[in-house]
Predicted model as a PDB file, atoms N, CA, C, CB and O in Angstrom, pLDDT in the B-factor column:
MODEL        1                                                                  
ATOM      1  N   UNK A   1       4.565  34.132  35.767  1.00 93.00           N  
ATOM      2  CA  UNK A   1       4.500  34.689  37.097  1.00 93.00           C  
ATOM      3  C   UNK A   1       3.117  34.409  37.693  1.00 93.00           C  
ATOM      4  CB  UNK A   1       4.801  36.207  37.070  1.00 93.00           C  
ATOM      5  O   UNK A   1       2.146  34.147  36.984  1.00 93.00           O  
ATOM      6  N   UNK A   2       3.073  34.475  38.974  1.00 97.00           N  
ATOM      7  CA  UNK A   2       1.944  33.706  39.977  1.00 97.00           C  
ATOM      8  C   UNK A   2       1.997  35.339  40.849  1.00 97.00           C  
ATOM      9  CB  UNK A   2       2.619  31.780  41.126  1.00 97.00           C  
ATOM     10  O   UNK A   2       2.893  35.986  41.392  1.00 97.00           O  
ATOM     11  N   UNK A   3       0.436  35.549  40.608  1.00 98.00           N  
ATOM     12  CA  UNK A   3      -0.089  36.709  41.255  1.00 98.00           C  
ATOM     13  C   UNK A   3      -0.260  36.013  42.761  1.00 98.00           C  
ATOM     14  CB  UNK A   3      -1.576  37.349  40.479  1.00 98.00           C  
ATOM     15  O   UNK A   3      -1.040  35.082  42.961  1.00 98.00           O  
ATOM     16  N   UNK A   4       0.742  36.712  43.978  1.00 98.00           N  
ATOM     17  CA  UNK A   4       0.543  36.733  45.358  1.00 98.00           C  
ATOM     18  C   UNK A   4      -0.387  37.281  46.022  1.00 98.00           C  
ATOM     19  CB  UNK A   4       1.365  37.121  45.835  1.00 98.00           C  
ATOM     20  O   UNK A   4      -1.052  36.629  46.828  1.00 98.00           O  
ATOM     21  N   UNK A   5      -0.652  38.955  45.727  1.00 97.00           N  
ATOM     22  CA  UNK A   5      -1.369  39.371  46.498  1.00 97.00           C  
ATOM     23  C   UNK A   5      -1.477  40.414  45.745  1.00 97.00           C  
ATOM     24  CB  UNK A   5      -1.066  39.407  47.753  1.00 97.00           C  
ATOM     25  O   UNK A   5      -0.542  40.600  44.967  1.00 97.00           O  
ATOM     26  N   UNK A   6      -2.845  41.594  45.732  1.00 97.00           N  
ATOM     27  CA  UNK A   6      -3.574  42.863  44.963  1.00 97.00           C  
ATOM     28  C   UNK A   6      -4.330  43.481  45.657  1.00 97.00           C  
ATOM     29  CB  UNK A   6      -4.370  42.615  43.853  1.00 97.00           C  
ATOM     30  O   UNK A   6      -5.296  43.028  46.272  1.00 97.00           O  
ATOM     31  N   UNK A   7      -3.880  44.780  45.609  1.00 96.00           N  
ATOM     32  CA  UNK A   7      -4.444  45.666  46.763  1.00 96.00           C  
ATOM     33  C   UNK A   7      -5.354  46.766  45.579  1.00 96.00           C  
ATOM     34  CB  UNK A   7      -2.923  46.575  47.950  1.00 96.00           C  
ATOM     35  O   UNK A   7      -4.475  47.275  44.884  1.00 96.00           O  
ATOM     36  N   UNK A   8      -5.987  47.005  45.371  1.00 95.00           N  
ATOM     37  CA  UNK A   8      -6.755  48.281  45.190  1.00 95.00           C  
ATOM     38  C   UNK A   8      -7.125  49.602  45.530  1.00 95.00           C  
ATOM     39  CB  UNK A   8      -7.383  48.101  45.221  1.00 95.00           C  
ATOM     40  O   UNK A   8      -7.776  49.340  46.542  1.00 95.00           O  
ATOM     41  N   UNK A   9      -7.170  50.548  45.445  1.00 94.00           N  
ATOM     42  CA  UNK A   9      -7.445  51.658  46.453  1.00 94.00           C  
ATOM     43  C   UNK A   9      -9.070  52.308  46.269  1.00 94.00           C  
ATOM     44  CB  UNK A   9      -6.222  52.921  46.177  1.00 94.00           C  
ATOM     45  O   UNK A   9      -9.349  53.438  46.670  1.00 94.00           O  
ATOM     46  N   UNK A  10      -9.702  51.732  45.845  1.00 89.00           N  
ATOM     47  CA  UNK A  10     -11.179  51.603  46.222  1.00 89.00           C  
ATOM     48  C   UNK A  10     -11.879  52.440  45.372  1.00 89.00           C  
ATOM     49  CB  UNK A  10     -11.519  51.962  47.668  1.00 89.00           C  
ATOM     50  O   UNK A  10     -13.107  52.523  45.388  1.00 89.00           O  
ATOM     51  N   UNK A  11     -11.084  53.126  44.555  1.00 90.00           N  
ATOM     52  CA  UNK A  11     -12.209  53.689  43.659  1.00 90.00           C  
ATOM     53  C   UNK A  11     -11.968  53.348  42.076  1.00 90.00           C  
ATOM     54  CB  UNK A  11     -12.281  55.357  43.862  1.00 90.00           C  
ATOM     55  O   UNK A  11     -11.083  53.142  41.245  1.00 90.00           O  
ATOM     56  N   UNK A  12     -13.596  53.447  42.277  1.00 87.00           N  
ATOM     57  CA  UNK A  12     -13.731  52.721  40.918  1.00 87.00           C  
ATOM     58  C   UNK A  12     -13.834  53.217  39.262  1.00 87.00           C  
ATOM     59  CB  UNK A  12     -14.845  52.090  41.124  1.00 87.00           C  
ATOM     60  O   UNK A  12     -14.173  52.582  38.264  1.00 87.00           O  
ATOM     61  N   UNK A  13     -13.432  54.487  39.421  1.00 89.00           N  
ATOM     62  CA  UNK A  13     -13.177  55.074  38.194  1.00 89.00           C  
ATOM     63  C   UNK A  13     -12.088  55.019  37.673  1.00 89.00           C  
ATOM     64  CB  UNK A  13     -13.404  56.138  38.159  1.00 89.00           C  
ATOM     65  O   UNK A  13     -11.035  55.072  38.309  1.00 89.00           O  
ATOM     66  N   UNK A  14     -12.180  54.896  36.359  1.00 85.00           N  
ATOM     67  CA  UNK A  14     -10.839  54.182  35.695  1.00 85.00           C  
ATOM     68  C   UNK A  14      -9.716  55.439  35.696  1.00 85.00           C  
ATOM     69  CB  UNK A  14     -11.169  53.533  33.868  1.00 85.00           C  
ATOM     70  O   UNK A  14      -8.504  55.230  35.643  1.00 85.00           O  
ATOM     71  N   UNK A  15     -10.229  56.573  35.754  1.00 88.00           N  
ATOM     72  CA  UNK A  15      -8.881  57.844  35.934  1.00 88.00           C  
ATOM     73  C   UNK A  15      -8.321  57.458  37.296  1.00 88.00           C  
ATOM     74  CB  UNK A  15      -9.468  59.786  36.018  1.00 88.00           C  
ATOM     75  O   UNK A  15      -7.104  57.285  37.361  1.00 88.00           O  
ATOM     76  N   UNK A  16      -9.304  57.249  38.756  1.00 91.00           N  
ATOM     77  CA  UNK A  16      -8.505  57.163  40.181  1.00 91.00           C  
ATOM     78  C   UNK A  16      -8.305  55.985  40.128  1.00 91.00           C  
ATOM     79  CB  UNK A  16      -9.140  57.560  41.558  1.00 91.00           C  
ATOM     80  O   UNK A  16      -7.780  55.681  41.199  1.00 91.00           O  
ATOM     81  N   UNK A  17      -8.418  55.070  39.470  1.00 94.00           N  
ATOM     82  CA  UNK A  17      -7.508  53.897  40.295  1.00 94.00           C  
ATOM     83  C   UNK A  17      -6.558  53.708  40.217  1.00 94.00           C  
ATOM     84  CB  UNK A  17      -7.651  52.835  40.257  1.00 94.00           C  
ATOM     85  O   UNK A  17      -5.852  54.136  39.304  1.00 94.00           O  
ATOM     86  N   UNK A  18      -6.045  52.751  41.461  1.00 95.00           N  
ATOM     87  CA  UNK A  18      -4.676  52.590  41.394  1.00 95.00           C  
ATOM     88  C   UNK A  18      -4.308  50.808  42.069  1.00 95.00           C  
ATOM     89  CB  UNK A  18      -3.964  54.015  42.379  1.00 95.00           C  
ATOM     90  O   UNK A  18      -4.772  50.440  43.149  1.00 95.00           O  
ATOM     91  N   UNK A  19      -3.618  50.108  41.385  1.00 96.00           N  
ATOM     92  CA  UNK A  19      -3.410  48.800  41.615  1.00 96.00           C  
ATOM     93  C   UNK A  19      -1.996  48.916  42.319  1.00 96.00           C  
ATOM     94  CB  UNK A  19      -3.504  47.891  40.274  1.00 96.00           C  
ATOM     95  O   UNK A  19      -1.191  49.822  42.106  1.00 96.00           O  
ATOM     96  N   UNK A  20      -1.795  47.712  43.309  1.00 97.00           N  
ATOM     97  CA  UNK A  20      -0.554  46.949  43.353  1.00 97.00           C  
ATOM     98  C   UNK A  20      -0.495  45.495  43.564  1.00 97.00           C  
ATOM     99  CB  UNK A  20       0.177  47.454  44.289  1.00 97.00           C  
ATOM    100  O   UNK A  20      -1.226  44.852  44.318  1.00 97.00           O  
ATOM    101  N   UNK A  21       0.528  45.007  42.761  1.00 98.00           N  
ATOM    102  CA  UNK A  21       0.557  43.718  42.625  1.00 98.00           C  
ATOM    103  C   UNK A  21       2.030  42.915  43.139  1.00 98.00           C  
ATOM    104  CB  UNK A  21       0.228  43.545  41.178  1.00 98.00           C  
ATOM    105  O   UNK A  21       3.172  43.283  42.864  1.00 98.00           O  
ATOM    106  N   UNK A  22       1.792  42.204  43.628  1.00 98.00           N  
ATOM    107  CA  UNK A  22       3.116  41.369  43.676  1.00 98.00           C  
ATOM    108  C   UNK A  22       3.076  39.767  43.054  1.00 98.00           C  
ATOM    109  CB  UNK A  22       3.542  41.281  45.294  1.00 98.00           C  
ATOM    110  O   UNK A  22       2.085  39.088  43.320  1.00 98.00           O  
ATOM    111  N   UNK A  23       3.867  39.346  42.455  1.00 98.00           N  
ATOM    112  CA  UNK A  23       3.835  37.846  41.731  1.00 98.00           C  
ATOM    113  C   UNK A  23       4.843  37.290  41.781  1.00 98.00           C  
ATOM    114  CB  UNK A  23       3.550  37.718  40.402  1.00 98.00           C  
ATOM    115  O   UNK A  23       5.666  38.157  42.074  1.00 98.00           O  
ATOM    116  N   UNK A  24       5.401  36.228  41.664  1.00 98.00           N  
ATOM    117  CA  UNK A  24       6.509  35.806  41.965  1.00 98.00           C  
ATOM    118  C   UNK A  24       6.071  34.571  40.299  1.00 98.00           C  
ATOM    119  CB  UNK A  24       6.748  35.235  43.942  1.00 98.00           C  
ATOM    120  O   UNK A  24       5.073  34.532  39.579  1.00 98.00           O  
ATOM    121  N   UNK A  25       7.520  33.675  40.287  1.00 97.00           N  
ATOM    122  CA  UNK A  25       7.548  32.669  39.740  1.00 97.00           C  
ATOM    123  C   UNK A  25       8.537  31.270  40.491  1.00 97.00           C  
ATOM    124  CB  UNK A  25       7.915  33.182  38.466  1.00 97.00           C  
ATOM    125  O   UNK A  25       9.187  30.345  40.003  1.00 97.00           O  
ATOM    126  N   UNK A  26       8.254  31.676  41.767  1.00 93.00           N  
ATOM    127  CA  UNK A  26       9.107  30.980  42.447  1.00 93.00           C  
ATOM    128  C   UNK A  26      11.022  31.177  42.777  1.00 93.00           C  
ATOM    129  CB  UNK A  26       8.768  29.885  41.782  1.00 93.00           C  
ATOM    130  O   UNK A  26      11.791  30.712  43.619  1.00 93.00           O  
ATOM    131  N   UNK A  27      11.116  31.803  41.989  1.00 94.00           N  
ATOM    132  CA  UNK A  27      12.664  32.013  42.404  1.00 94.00           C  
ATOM    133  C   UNK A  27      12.485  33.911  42.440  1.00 94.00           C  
ATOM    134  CB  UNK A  27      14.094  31.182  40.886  1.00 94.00           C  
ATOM    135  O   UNK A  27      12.975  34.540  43.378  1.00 94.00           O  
ATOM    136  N   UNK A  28      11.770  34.588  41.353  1.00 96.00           N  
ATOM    137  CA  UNK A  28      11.549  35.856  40.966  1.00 96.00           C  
ATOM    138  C   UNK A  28      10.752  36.399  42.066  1.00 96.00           C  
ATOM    139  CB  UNK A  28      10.919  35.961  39.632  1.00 96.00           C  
ATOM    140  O   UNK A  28      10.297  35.637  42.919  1.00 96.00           O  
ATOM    141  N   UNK A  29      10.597  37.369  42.099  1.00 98.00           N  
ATOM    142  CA  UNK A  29       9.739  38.629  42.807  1.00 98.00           C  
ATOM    143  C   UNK A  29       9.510  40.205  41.888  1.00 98.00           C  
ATOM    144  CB  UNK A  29      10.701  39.046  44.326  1.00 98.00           C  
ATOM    145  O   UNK A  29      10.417  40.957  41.530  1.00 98.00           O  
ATOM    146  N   UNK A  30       8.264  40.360  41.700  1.00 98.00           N  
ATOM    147  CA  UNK A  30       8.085  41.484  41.231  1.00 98.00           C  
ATOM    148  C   UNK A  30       7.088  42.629  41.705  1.00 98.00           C  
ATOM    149  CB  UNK A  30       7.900  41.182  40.175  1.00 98.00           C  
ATOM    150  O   UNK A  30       5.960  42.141  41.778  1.00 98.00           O  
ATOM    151  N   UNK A  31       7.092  43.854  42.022  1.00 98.00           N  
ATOM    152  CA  UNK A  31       5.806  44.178  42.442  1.00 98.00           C  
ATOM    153  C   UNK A  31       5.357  45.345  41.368  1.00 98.00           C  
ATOM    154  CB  UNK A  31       5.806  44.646  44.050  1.00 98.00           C  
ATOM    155  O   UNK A  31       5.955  46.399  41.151  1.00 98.00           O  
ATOM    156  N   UNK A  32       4.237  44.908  40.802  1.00 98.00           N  
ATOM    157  CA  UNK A  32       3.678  46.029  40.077  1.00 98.00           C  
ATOM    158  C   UNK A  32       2.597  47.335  40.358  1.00 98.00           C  
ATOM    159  CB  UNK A  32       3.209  45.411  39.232  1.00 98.00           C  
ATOM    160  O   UNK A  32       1.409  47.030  40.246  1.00 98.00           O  
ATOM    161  N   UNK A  33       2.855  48.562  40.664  1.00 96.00           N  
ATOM    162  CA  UNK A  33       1.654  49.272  40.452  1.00 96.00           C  
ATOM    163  C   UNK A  33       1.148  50.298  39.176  1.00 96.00           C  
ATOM    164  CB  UNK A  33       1.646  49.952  41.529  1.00 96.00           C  
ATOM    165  O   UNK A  33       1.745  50.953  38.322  1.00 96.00           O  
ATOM    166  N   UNK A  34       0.094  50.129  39.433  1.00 96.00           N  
ATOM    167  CA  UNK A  34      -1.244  50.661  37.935  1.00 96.00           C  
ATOM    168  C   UNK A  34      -1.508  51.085  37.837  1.00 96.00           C  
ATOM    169  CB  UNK A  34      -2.202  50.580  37.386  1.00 96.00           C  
ATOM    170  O   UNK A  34      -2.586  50.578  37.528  1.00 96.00           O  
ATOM    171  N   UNK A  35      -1.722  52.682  37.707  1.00 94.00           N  
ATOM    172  CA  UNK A  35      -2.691  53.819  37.518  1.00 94.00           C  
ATOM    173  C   UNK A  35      -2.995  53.954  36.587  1.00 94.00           C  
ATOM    174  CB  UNK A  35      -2.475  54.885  37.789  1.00 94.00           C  
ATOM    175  O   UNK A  35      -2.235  54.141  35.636  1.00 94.00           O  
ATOM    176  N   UNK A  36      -4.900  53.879  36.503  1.00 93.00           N  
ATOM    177  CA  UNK A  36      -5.533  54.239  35.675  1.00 93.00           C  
ATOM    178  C   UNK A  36      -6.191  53.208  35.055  1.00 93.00           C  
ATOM    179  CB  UNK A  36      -4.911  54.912  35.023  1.00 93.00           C  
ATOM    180  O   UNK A  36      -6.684  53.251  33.928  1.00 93.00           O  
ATOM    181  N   UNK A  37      -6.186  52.144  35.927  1.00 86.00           N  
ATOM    182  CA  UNK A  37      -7.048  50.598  35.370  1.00 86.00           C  
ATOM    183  C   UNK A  37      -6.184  50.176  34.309  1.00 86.00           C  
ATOM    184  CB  UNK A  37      -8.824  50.761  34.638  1.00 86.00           C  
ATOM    185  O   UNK A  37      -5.040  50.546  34.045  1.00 86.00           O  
ATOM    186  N   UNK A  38      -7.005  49.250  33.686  1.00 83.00           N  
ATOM    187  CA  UNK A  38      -6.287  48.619  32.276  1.00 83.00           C  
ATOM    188  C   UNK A  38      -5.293  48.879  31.477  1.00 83.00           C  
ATOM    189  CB  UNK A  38      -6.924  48.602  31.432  1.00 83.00           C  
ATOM    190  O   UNK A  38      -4.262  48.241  31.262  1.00 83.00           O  
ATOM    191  N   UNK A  39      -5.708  49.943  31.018  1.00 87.00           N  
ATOM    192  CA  UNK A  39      -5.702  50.909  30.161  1.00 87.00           C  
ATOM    193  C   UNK A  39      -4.386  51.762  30.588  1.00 87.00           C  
ATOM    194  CB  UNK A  39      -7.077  51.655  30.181  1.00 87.00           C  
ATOM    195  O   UNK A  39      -4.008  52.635  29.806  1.00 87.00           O  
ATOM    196  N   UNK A  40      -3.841  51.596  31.513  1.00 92.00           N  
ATOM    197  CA  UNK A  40      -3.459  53.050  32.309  1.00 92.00           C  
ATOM    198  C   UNK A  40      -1.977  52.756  32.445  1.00 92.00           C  
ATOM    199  CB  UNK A  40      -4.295  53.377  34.009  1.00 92.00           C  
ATOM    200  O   UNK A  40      -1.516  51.662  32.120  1.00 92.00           O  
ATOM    201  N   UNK A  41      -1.286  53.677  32.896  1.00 95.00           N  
ATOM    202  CA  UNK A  41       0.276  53.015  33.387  1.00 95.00           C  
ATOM    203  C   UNK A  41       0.457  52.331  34.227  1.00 95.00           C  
ATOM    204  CB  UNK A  41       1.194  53.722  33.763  1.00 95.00           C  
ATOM    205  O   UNK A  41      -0.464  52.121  35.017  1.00 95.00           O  
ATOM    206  N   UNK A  42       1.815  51.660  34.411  1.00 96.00           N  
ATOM    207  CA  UNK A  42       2.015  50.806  35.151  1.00 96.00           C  
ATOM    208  C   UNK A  42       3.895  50.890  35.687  1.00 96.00           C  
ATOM    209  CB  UNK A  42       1.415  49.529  34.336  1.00 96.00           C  
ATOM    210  O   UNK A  42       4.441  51.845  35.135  1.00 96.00           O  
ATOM    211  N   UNK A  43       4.497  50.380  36.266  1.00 96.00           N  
ATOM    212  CA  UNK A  43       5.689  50.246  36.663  1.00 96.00           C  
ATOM    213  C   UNK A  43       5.518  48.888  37.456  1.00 96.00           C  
ATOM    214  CB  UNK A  43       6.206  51.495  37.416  1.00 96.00           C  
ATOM    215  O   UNK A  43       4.643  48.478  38.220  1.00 96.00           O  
ATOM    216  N   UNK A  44       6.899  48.260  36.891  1.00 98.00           N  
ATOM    217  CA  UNK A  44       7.250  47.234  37.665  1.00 98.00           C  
ATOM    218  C   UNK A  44       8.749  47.043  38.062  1.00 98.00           C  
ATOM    219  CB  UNK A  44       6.791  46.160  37.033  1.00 98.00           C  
ATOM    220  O   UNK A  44       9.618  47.177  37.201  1.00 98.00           O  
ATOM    221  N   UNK A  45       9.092  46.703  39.474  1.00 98.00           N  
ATOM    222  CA  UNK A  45      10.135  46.469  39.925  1.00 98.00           C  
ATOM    223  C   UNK A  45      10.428  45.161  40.762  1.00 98.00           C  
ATOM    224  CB  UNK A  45      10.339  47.476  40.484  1.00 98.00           C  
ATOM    225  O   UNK A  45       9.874  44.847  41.815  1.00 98.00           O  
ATOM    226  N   UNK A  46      11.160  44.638  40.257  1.00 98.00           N  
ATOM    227  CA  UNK A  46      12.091  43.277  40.534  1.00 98.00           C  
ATOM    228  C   UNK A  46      12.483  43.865  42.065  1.00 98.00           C  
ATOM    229  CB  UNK A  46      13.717  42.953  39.235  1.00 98.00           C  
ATOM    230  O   UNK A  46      12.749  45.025  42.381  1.00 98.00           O  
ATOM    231  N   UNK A  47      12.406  42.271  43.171  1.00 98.00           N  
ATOM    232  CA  UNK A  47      12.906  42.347  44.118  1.00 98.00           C  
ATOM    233  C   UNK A  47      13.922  41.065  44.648  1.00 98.00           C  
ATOM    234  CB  UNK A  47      11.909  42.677  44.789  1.00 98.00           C  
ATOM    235  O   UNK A  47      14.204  40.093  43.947  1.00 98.00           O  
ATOM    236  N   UNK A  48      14.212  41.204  45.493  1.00 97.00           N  
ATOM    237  CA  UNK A  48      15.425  39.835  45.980  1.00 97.00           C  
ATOM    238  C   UNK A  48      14.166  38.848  46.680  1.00 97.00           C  
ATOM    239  CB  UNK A  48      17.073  40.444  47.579  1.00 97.00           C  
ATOM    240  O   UNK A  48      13.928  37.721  46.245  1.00 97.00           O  
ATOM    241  N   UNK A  49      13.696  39.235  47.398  1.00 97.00           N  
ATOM    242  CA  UNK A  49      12.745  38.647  48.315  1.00 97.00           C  
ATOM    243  C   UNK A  49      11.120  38.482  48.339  1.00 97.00           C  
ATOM    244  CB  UNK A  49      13.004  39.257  49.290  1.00 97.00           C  
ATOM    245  O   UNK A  49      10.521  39.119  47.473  1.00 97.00           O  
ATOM    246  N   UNK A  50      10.320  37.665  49.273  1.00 97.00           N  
ATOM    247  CA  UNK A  50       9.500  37.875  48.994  1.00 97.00           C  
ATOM    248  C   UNK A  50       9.137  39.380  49.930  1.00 97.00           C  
ATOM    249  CB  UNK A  50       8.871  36.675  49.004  1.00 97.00           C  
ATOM    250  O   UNK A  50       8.572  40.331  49.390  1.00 97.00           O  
ATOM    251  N   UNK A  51       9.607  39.396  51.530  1.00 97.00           N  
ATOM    252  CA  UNK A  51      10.141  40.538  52.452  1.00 97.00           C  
ATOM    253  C   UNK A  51      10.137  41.519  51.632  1.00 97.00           C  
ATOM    254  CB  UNK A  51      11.519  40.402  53.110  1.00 97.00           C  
ATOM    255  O   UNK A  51       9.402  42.471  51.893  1.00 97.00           O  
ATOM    256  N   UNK A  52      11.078  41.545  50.250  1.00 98.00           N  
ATOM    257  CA  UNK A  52      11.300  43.118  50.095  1.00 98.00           C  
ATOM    258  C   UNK A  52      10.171  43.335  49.197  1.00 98.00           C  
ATOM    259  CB  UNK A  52      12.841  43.676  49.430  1.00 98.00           C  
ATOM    260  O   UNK A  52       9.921  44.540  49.216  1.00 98.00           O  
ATOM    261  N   UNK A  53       9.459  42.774  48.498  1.00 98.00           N  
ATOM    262  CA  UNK A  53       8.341  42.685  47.662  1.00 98.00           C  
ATOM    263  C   UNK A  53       7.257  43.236  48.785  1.00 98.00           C  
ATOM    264  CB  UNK A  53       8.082  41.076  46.995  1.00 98.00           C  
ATOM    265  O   UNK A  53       6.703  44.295  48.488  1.00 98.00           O  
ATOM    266  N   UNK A  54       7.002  42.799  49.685  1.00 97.00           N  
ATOM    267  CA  UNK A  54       6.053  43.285  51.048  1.00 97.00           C  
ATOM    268  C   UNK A  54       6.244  44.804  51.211  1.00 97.00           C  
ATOM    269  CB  UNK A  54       6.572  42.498  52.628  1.00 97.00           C  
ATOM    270  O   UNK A  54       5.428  45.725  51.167  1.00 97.00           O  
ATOM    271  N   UNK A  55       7.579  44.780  51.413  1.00 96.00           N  
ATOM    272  CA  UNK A  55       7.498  46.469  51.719  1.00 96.00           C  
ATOM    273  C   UNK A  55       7.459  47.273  50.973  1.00 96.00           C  
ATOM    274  CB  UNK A  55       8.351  47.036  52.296  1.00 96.00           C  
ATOM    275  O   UNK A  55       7.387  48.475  51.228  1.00 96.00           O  
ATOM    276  N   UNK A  56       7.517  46.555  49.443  1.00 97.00           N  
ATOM    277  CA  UNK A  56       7.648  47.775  48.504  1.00 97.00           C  
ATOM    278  C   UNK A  56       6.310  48.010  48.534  1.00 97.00           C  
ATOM    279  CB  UNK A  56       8.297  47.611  46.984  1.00 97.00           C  
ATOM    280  O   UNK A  56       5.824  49.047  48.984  1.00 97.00           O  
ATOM    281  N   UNK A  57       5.474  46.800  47.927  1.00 97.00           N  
ATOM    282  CA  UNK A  57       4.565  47.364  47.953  1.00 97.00           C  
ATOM    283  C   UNK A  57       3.519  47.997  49.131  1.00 97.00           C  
ATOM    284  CB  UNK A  57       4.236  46.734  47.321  1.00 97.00           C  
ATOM    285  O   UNK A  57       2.394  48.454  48.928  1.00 97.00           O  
ATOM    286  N   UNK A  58       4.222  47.886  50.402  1.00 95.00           N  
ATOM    287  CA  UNK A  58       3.202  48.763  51.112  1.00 95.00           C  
ATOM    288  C   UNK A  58       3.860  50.419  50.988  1.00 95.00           C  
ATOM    289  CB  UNK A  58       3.016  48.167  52.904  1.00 95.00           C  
ATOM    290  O   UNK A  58       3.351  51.502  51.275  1.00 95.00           O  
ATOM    291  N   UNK A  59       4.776  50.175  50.610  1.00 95.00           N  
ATOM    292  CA  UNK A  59       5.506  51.885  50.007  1.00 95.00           C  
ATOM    293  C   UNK A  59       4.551  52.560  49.216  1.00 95.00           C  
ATOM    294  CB  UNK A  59       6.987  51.819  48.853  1.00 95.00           C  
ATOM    295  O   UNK A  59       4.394  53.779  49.273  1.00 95.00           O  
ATOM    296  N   UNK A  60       3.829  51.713  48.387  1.00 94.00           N  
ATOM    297  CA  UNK A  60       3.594  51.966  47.116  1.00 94.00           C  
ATOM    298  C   UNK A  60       2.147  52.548  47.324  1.00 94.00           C  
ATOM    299  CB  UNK A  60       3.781  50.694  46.148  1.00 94.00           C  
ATOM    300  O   UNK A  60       1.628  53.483  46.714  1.00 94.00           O  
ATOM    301  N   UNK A  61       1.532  51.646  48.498  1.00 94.00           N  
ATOM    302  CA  UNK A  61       0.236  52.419  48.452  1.00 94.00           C  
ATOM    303  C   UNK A  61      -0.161  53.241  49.221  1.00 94.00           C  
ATOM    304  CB  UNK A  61      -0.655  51.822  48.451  1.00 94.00           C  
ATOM    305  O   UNK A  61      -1.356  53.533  49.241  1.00 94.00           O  
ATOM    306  N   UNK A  62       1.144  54.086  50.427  1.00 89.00           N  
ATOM    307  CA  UNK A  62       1.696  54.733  50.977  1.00 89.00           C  
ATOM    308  C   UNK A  62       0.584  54.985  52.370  1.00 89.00           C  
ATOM    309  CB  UNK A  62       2.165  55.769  50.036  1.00 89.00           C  
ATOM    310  O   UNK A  62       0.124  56.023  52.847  1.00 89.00           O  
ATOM    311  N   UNK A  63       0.398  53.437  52.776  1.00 73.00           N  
ATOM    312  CA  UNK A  63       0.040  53.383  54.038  1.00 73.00           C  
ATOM    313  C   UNK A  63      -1.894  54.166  53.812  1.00 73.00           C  
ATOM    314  CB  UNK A  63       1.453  54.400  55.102  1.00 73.00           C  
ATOM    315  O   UNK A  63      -2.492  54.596  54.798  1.00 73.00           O  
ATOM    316  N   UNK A  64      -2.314  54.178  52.876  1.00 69.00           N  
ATOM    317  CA  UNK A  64      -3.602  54.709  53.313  1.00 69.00           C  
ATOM    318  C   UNK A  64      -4.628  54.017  53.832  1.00 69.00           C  
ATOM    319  CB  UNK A  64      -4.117  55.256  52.444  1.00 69.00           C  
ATOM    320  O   UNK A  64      -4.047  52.960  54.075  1.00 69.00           O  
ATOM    321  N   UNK A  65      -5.335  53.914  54.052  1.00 75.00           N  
ATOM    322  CA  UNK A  65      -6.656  52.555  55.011  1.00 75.00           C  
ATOM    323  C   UNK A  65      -7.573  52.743  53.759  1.00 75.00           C  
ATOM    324  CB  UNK A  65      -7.796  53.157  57.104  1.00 75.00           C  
ATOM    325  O   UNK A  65      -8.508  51.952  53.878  1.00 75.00           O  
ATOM    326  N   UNK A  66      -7.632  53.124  53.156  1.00 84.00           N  
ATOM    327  CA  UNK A  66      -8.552  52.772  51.478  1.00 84.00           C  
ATOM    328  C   UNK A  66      -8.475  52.087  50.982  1.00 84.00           C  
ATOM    329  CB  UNK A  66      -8.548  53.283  50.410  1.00 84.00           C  
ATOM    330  O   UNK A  66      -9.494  51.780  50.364  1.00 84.00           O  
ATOM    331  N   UNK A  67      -7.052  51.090  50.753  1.00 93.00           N  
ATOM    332  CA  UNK A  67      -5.975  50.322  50.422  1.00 93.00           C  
ATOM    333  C   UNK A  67      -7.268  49.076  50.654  1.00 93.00           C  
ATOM    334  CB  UNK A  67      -4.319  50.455  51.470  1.00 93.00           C  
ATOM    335  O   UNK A  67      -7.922  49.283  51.676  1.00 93.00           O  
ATOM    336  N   UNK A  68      -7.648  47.988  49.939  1.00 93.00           N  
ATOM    337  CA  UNK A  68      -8.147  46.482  50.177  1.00 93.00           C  
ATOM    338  C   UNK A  68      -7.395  45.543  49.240  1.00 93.00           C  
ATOM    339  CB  UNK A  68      -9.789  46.304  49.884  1.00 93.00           C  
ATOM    340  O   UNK A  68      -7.097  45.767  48.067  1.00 93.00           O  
ATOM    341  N   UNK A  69      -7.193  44.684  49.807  1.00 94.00           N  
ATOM    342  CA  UNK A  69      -6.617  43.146  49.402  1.00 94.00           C  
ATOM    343  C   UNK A  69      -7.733  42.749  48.487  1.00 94.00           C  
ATOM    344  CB  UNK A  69      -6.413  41.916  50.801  1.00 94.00           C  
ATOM    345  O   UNK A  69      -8.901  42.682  48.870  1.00 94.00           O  
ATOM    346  N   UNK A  70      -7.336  42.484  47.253  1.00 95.00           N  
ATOM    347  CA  UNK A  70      -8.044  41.523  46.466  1.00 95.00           C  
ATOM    348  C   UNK A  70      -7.496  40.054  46.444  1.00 95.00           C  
ATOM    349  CB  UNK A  70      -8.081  42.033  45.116  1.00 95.00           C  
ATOM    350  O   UNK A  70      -6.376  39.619  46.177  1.00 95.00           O  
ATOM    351  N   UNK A  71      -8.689  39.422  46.823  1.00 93.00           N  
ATOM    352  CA  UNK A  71      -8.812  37.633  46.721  1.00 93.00           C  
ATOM    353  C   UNK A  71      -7.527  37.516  45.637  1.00 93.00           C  
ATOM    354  CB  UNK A  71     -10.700  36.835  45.900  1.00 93.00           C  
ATOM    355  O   UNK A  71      -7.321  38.456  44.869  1.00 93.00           O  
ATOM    356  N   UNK A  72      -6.781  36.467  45.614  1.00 87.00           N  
ATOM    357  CA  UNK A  72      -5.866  36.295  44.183  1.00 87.00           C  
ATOM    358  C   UNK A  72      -6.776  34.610  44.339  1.00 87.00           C  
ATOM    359  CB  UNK A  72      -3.433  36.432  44.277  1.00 87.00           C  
ATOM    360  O   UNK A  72      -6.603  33.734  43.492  1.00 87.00           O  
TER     361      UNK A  72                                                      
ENDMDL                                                                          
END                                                                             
């Protein structure tokens, strides 16, 4: 899988953070989010699209402006 796009929510302690990821492998779509850095949980859900991958994950980080795009 090919990391698309990674949002962060800006803080940098490994208890508050929280990741989302979306990756594809060209036919696949997945979007993952992370709580708790590395180390921490995670969930991932399969999508049809790259569209529905977009909205999940802006579901996911539930619209806050803390939210930054990491470079992939």
């Amino acid at each position: 899988m090919t990391l698309e796009q990674h949002w962060w929510n800006g803080d940098p302690t490994p208890r508050g953070r929280r990741d989302v990821y979306i990756r594809t492998d060209g036919q696949r779509w997945e979007v993952q989010a992370q709580i708790g850095g590395a180390s921490g949980r995670s969930q991932v859900q399969g999508c049809p699209s790259r569209a529905a991958a977009v909205i999940l994950a802006s579901a996911w980080r539930g619209g806050r402006s803390t939210w930054r795009e990491v470079p992939c």
